[in-house]
N, C-alpha and C positions, 0 to 999 in steps of 0.2 A: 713652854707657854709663850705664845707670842706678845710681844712689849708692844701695846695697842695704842700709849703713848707716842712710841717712836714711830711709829708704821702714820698715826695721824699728822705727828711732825711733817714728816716724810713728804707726804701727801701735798699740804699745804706747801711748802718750801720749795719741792722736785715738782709738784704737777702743776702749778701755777701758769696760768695762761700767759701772766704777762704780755708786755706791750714792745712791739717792735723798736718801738725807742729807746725802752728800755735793758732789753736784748742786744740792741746796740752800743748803747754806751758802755755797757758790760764789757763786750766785746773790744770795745775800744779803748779803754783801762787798760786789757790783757794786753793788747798790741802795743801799746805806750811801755807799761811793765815791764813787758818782756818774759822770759823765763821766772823772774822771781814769783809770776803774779800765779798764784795755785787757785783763789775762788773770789768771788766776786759777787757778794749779797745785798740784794735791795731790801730798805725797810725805809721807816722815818710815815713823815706825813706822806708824803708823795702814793707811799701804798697803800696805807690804811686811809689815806681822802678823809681827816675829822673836818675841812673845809676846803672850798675851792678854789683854791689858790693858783692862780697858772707863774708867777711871780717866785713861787719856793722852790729851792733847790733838791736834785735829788740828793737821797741819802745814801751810801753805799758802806759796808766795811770792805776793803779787799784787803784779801789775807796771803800772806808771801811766806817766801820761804827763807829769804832774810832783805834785811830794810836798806842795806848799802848798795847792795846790787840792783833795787827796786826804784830806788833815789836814782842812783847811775845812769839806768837806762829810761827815766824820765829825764832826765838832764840831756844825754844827747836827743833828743826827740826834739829840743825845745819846746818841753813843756813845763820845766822849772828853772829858775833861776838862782834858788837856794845852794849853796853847797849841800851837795848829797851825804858827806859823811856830816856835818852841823846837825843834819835832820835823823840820818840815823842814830844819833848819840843822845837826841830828844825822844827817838822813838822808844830805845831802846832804856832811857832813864824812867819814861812818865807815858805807857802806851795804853792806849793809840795817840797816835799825830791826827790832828784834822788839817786837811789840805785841800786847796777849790782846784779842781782843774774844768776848764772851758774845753770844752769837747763838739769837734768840727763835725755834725752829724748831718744827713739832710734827715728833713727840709730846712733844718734851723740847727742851731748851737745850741746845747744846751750844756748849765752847770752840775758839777756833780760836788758834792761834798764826801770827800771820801774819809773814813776812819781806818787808817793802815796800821795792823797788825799781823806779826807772824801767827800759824797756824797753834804753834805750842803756844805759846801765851794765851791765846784764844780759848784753848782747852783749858788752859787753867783760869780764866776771867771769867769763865760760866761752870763752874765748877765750885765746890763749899770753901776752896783753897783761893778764891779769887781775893782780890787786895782793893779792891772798890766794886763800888755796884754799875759804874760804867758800862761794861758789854754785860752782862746779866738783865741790868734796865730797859735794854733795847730790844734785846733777842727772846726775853720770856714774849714777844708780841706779835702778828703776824711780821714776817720774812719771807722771801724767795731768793732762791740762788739760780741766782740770772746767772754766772758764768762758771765753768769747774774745769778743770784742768784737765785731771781722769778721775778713776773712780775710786782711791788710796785717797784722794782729797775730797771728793764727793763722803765718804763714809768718817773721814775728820770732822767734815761740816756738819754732816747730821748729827754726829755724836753729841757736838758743842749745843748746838740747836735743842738738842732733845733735853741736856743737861741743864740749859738754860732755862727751860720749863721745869724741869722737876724739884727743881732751889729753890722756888719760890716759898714751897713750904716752909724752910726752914729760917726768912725772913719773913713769912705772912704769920705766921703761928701766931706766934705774942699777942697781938691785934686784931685776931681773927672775933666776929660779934660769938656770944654764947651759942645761938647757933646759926647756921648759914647754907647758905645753897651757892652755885657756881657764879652766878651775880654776884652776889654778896662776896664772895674771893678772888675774882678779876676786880670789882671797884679798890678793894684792900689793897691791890698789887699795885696797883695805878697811883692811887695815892699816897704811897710809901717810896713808888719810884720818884715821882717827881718832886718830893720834899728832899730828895738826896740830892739835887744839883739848882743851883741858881740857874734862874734860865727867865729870858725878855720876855715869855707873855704871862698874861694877867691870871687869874685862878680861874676856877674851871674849866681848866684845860684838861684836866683828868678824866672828866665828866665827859668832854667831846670825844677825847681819846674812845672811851669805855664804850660810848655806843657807835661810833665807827669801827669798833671790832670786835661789836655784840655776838656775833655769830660762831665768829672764831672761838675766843673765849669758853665760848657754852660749849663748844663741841670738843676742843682740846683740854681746857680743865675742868669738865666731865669725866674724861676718861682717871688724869689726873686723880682728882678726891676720891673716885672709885678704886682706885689704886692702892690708895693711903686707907681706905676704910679695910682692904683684901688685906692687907699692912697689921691691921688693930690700931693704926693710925686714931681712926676717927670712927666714930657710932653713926649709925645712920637713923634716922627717923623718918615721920611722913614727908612728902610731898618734896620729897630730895633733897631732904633738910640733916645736915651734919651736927656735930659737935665733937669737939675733941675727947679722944677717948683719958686723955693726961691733961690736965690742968695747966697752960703756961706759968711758970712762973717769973716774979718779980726780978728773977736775976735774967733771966732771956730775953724782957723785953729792954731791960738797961742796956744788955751787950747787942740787940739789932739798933738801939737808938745810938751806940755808941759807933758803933759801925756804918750807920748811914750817915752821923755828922761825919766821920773820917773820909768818909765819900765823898764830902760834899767839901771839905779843906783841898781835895787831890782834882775835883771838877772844876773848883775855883784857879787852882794850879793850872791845869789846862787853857784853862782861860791865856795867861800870859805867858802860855807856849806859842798860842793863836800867830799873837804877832810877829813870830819867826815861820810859823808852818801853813801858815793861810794867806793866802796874798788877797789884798783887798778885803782883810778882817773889819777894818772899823765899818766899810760901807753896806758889807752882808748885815753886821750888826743892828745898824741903823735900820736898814729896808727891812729886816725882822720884827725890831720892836715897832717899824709905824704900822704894818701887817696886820700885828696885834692888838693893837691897841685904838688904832686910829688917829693919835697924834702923828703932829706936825712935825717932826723932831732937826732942828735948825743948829750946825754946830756954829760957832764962832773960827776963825781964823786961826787963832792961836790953839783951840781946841785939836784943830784938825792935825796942826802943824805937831803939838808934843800931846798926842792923847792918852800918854800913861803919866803924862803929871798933873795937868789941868780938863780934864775931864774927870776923876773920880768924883768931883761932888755932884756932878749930874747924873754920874752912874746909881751913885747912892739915891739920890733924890726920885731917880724912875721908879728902882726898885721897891722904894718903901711907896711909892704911889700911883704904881700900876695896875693896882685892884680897886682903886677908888672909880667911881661912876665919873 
């Protein structure tokens, strides 16, 4: 029987038109890499467009085949500065690393924000066995893989990709409404992702998220709930309306709440990985949350100079009132 999930993943990720730009910078990762670099995926806002932003970085994971040799031959490139082994031993402790790299393209430069992970880890970060909801958060959304090595990593990536949607169930369940159509379980998915990680913009960003990739959604977790209903998963009703065929219970949604706050102790982590593995973190930061928000955001002198001692009470102070009007 053909996996009509996988073949839509597929579709969406391999047949994606993309943009010569972004085909480029792909390409230009791989070159910088080197041999370690096996695939090279675009996602974030830059592909799904929830606004227009020409100012946001793209988003990338590239996935290697190990993170010392990856570092290595970005270092001779001069494209980093960092010791290479420092960074693979963060990569390797707490993965992925996020790292900017400035990339010489015409007609212009552009930034990439890359998330570097090896392929196996990858496989197990969108997979039931993952250890945060980091790459699961990203990847159950649209993606395309702008860059692949051969086609042994081509069929890594799609697997992860494919996996990455099909988990969702087993985090959306708990919380799923009495009953529901493929709306109603893309909004769930959203809102469950983004409660798992602190992050600079204001709320309803979920909501932008969900209809910049209305279409996807409908058409990928379509196939999805039909899958799960073929399962004994879930009942189906009129107007393509589900309901679980099993009742969640109170212990499943304790252990996905428990498991999304643990996600969000290890995102926080990440966070003050940043300032070893991202060069020019505090200033991404900044031009993020004014993006968001449309505040001014002005550091002090002293702020700039130690901002892991005297900046947490402004950090605090954003977050508790960045959803205020």
């Amino acid at each position: 029987m053909p996996d009509l999930l996988r073949e839509a993943v597929r579709a969406d990720a391999f047949a994606a038109a993309g943009t010569p730009e972004v085909r480029d910078a792909a390409a230009e990762i791989a070159r910088l890499g080197g041999e370690s670099v096996l695939a090279v995926v675009f996602f974030g806002s830059r592909k799904t467009k929830p606004s227009d932003d020409p100012w946001s970085a793209h988003d990338f994971f590239v996935l290697t085949r190990g993170y010392r040799g990856f570092y290595a031959c970005l270092r001779a490139q001069g494209a980093l500065r960092r010791s290479p082994s420092l960074l693979a031993a963060l990569n390797a402790w707490l993965p992925p690393n996020q790292m900017s790299l400035r990339l010489a393209l015409a007609p212009g430069p552009l930034r990439a924000k890359c998330a570097v992970i090896d392929l196996e880890t990858l496989r197990r970060e969108t997979s039931l066995r993952r250890r945060d909801h980091f790459c699961a958060g990203r990847l159950f959304q649209p993606a395309e893989v702008a860059y692949v090595r051969d086609e042994a990593a081509a069929e890594a990536v799609l697997h992860a990709l494919t996996s990455a949607h099909r988990i969702t169930y087993a985090w959306a369940r708990p919380f799923l409404p009495a009953e529901f159509d493929v709306t109603d379980y893309a909004r769930t998915l959203l809102a469950l992702s983004m409660a798992a990680e602190i992050r600079p913009e204001p709320s309803g960003r979920a909501e932008a998220l969900f209809e910049s990739q209305r279409e996807y959604h409908r058409g990928v977790y379509a196939l999805l709930l039909a899958e799960l209903h073929e399962r004994g998963e879930l009942s189906a009703g009129p107007d393509a309306r589900y309901r679980l065929a099993r009742a969640a219970s109170a212990w499943e949604r304790a252990r996905v709440r428990a498991f999304l706050r643990w996600s969000l102790v290890r995102a926080t982590a990440r966070w003050a990985k940043h300032v070893i593995t991202f060069e020019d973190w505090l200033e991404y930061i900044l031009r993020k949350a004014q993006r968001h928000t449309g505040q001014d955001i002005s550091l002090s002198e002293r702020e700039r100079r130690w901002p892991l001692v005297f900046l947490w009470p402004r950090v605090l102070r954003y977050l508790r009132e960045k959803d205020r009007p």
